[in-house]
MDAnalysis code that builds the backbone (N, CA, C; Angstrom):
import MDAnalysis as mda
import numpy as np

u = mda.Universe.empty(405, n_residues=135, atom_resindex=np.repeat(np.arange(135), 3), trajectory=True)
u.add_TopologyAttr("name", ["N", "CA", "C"] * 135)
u.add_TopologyAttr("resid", np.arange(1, 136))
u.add_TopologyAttr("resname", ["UNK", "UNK", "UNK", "UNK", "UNK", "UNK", "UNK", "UNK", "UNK", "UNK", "UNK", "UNK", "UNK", "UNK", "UNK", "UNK", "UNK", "UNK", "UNK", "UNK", "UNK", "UNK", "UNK", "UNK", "UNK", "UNK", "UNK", "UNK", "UNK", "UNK", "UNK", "UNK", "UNK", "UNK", "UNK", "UNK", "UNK", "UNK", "UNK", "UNK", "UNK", "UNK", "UNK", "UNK", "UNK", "UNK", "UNK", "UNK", "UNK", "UNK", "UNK", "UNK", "UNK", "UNK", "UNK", "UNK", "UNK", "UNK", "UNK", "UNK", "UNK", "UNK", "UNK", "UNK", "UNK", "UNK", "UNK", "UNK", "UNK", "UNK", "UNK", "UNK", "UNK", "UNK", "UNK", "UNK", "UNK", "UNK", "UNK", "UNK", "UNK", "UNK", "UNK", "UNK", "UNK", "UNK", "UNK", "UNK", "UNK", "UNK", "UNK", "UNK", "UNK", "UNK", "UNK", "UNK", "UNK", "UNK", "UNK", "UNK", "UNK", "UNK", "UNK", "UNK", "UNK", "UNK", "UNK", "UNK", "UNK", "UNK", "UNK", "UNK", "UNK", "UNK", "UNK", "UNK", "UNK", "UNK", "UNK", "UNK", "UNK", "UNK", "UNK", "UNK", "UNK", "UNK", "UNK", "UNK", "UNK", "UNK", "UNK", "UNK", "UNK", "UNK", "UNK"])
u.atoms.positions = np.array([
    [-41.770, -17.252, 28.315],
    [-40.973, -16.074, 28.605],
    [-39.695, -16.496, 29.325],
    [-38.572, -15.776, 28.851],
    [-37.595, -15.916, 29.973],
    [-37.568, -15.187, 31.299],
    [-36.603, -15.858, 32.198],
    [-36.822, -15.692, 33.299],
    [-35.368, -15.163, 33.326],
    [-35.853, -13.710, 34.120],
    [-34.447, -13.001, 34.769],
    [-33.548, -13.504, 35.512],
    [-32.583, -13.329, 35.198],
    [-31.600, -13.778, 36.257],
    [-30.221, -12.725, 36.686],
    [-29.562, -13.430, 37.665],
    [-28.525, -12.364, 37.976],
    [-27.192, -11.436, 36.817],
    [-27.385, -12.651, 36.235],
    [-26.415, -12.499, 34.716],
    [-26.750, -11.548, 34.019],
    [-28.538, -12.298, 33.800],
    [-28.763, -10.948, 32.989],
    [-28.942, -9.464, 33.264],
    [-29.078, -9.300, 34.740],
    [-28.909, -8.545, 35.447],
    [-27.506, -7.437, 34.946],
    [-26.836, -8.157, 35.522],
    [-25.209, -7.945, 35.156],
    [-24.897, -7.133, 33.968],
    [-25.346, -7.921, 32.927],
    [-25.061, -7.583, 31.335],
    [-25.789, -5.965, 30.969],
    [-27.260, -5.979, 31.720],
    [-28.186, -5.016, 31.337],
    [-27.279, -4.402, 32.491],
    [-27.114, -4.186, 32.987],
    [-26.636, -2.699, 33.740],
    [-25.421, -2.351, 32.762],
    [-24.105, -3.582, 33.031],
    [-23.044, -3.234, 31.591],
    [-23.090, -2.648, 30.665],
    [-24.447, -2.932, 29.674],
    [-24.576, -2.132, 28.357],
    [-24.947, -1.042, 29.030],
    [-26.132, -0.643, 29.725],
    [-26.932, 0.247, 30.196],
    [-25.902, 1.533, 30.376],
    [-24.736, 1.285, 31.322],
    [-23.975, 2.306, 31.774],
    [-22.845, 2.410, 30.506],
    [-22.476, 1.388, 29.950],
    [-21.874, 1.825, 28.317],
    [-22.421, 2.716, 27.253],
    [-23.504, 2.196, 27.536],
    [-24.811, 3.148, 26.358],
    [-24.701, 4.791, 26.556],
    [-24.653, 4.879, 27.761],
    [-25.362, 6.272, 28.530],
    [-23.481, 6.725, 28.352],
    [-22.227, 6.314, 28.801],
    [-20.964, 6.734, 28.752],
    [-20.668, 7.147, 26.789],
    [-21.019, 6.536, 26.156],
    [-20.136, 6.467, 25.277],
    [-21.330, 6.681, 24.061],
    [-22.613, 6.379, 24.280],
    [-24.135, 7.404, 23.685],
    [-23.706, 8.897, 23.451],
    [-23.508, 9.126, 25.254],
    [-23.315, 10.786, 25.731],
    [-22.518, 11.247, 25.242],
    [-21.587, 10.829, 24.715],
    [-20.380, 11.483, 23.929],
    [-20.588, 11.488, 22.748],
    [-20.981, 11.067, 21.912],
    [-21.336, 10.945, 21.089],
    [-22.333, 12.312, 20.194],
    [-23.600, 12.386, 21.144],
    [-24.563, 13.526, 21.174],
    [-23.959, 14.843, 21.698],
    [-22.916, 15.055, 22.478],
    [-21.969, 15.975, 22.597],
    [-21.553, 16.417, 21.802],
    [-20.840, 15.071, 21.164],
    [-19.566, 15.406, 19.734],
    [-21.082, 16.450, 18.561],
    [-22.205, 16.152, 18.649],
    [-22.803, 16.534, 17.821],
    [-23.792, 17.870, 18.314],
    [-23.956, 18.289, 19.476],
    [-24.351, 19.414, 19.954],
    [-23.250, 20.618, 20.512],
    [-22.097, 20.305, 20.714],
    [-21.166, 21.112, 21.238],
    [-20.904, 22.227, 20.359],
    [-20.328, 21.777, 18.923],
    [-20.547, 23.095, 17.869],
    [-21.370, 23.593, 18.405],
    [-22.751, 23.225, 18.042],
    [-23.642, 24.357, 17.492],
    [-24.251, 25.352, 18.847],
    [-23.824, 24.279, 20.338],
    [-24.104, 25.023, 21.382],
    [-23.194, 26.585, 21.519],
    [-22.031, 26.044, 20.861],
    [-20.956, 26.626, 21.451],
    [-21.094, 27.958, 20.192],
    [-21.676, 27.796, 19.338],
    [-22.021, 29.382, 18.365],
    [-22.763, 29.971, 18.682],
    [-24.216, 29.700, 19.100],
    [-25.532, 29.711, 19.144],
    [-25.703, 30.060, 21.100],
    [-25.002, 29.199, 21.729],
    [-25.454, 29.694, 23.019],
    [-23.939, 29.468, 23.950],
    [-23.048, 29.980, 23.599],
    [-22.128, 29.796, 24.390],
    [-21.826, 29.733, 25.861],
    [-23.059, 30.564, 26.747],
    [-22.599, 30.809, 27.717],
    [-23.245, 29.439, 28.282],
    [-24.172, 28.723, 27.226],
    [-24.744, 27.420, 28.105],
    [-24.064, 26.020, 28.409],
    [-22.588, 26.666, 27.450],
    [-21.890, 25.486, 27.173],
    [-21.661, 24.499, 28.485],
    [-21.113, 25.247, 29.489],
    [-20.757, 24.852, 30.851],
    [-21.770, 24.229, 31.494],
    [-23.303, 24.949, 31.067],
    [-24.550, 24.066, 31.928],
    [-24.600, 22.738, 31.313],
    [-24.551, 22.579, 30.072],
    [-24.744, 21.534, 28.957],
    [-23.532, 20.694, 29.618],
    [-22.097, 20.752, 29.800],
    [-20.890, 19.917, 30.141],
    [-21.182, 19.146, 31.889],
    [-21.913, 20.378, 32.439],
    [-21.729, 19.804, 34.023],
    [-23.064, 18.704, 34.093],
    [-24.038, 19.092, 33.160],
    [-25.227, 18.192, 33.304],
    [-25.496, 16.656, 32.536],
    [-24.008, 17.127, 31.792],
    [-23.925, 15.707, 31.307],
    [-22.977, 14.873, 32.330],
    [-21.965, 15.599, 32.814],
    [-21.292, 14.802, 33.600],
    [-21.789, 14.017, 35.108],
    [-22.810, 14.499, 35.090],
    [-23.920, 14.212, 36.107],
    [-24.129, 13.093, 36.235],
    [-24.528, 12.589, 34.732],
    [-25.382, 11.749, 33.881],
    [-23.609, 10.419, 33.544],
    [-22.954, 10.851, 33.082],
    [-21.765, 10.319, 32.533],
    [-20.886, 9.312, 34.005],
    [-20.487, 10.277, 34.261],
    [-19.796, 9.619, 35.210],
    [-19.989, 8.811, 36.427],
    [-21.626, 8.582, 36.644],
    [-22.017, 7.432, 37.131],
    [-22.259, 6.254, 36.359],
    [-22.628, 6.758, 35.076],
    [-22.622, 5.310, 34.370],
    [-21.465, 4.310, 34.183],
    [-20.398, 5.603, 33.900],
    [-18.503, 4.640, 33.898],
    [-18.590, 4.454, 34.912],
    [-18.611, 4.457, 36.421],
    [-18.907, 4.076, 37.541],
    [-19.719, 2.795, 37.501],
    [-20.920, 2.443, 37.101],
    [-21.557, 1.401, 36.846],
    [-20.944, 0.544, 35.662],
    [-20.242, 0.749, 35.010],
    [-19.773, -0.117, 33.910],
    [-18.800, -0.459, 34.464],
    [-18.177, 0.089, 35.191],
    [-16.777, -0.389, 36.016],
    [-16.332, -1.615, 36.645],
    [-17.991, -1.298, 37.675],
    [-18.407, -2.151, 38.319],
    [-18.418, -3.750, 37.771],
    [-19.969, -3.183, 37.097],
    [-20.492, -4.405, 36.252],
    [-19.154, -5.191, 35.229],
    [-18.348, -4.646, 34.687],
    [-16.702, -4.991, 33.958],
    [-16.108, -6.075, 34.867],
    [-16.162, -5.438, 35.625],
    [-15.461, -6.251, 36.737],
    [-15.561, -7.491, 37.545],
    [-17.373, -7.005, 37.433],
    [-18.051, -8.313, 37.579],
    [-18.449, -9.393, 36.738],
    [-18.334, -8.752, 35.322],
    [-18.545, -9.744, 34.000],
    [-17.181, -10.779, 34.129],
    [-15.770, -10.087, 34.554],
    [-14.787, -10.807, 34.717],
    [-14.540, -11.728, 35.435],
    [-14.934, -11.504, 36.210],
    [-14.509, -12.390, 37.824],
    [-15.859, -13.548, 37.112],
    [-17.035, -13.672, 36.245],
    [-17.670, -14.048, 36.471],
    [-17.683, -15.206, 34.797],
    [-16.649, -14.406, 34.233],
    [-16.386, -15.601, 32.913],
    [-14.617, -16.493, 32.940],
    [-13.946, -15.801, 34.324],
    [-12.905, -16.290, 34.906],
    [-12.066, -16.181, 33.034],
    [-11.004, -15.092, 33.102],
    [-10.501, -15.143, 31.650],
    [-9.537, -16.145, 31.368],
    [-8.584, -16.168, 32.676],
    [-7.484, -17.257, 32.416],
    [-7.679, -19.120, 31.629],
    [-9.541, -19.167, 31.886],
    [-9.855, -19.895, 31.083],
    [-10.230, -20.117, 29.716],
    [-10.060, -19.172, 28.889],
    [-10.873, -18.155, 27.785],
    [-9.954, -18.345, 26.771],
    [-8.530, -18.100, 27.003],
    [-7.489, -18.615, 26.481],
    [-7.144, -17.392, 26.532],
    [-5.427, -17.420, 25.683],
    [-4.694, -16.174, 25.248],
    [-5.103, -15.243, 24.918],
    [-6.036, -15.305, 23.403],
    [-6.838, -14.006, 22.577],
    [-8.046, -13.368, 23.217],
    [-8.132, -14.007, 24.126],
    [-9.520, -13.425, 25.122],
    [-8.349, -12.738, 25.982],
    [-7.842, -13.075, 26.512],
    [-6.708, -12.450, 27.906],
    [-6.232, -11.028, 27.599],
    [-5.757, -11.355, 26.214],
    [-5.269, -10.077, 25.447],
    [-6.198, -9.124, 24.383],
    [-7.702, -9.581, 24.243],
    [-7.924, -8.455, 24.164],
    [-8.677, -8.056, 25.343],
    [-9.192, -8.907, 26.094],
    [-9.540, -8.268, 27.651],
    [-8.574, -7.157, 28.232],
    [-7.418, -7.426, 28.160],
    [-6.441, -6.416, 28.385],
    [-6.490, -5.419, 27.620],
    [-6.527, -4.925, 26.610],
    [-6.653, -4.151, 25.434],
    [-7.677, -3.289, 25.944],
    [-8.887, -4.100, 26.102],
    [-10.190, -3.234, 26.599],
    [-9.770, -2.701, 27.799],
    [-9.119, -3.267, 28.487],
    [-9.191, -2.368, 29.858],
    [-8.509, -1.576, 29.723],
    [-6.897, -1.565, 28.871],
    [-6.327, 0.102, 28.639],
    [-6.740, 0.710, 27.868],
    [-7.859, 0.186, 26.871],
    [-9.137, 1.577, 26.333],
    [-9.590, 2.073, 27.387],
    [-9.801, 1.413, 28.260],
    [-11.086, 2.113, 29.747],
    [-10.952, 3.357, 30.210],
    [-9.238, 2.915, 30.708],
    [-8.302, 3.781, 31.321],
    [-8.297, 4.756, 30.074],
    [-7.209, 4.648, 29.447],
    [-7.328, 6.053, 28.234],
    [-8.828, 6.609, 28.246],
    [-9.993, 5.868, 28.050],
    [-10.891, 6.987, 27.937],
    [-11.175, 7.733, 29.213],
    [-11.074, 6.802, 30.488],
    [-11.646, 7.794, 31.720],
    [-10.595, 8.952, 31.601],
    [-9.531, 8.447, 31.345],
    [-7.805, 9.554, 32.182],
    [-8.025, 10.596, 30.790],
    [-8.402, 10.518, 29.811],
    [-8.881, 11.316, 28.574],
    [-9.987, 12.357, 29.387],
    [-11.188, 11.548, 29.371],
    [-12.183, 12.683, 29.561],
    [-12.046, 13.378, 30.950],
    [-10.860, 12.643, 32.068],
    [-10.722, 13.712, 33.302],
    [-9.732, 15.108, 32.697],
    [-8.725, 14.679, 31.838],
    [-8.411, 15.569, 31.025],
    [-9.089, 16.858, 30.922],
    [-10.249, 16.216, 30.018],
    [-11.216, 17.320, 29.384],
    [-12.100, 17.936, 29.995],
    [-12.352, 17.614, 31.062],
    [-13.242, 17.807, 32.264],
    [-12.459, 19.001, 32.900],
    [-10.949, 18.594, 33.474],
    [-10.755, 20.052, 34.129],
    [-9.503, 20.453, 32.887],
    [-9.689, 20.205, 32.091],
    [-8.850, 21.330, 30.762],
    [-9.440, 22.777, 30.930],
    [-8.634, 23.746, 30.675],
    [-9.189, 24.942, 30.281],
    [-8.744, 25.177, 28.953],
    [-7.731, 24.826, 28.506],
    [-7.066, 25.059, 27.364],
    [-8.153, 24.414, 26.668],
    [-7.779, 25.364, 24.889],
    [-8.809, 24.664, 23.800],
    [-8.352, 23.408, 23.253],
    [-6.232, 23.446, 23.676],
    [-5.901, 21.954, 23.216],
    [-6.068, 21.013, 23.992],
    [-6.088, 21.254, 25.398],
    [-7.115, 20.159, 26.785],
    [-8.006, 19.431, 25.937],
    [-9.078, 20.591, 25.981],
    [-10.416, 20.096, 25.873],
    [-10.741, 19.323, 24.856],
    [-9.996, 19.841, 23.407],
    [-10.129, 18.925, 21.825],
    [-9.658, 17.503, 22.085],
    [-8.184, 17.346, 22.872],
    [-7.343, 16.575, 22.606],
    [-7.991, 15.080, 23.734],
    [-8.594, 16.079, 25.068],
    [-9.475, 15.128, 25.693],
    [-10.385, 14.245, 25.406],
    [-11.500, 15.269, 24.870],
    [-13.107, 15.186, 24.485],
    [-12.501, 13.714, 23.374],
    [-11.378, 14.214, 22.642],
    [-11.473, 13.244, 21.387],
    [-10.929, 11.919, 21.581],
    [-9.723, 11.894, 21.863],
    [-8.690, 10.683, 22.925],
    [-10.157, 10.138, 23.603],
    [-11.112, 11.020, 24.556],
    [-11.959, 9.704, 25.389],
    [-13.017, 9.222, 24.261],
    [-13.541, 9.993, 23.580],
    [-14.338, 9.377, 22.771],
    [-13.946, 8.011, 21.844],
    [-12.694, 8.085, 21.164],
    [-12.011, 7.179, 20.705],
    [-11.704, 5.952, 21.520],
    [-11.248, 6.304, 22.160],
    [-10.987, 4.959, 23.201],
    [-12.202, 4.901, 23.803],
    [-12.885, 5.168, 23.804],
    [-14.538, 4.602, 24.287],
    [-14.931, 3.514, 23.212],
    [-14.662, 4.301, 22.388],
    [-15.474, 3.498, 21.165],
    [-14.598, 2.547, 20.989],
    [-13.248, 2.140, 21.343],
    [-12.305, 1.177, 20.995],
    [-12.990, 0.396, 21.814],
    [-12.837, 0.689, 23.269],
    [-13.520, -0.543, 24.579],
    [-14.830, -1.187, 24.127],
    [-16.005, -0.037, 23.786],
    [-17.127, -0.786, 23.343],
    [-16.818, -1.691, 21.888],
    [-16.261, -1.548, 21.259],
    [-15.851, -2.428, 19.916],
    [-15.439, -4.027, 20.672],
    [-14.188, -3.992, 21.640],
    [-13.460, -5.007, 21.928],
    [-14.455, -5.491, 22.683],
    [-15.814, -4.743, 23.769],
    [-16.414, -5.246, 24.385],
    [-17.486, -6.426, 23.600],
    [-17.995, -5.993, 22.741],
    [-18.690, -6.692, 21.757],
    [-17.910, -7.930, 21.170],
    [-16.206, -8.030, 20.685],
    [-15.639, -8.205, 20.085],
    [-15.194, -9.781, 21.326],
    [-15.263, -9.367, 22.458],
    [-15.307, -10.591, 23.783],
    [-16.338, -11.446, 24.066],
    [-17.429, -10.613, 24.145],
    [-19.038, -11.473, 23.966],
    [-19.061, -11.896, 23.084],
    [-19.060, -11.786, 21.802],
    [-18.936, -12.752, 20.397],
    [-18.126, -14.254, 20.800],
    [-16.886, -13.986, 21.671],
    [-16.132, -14.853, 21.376],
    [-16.415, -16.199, 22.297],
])
């Protein structure tokens, strides 16, 4: 068997709080219609109880990001690691500054233009994130 270590530590919280950020949106993108015909007034319980759930995990991925960095030192990695490390991190940003957007939007073009901008750039970061570990 392998034996745990701090790394792997590291990594499993990383995905863990990626999974649960950018999962959750996902199952949103696919319950929000039908909440929003079917039970509208729950929409708001459904948004605040995910954000519950959401925004500690980007909180923990933040973290753990940060610590994956400091801990594969990029300036050694070369150029194409540097730059798309960079890349990923202004996905990060676009998706958090997106879904704070959508979070206190009231408008229906807030909320579309949010919900969708963070989802996208979520899914860009997790792509490039994968796209760094490969490399």
């Amino acid at each position: 068997m392998l034996r745990p270590s701090v790394e792997t530590l590291r990594l499993f919280l990383h995905l863990l709080g990626a999974s649960v950020w950018v999962g959750g949106q996902l199952v949103l993108a696919g319950l929000v219609p039908r909440v929003r015909r079917e039970h509208s007034d729950a929409l708001g319980t459904v948004a605040r109880g995910f954000a519950r759930v959401a925004w500690p995990a980007l909180a923990v991925t933040v973290v753990t990001g940060t610590w994956n960095v400091a801990a594969v030192s990029p300036s050694e990695q070369g150029t194409s690691y540097t730059i798309t490390l960079f890349v990923k991190l202004l996905a990060v940003g676009i998706a958090a500054g997106a879904s704070i957007l959508h979070s206190a939007g009231r408008s229906k073009a807030a909320l579309a233009i949010g919900g969708a901008l963070g989802l996208l750039a979520s899914l860009v970061a997790l792509w490039l994130g994968v796209a760094l570990a490969a490399s």
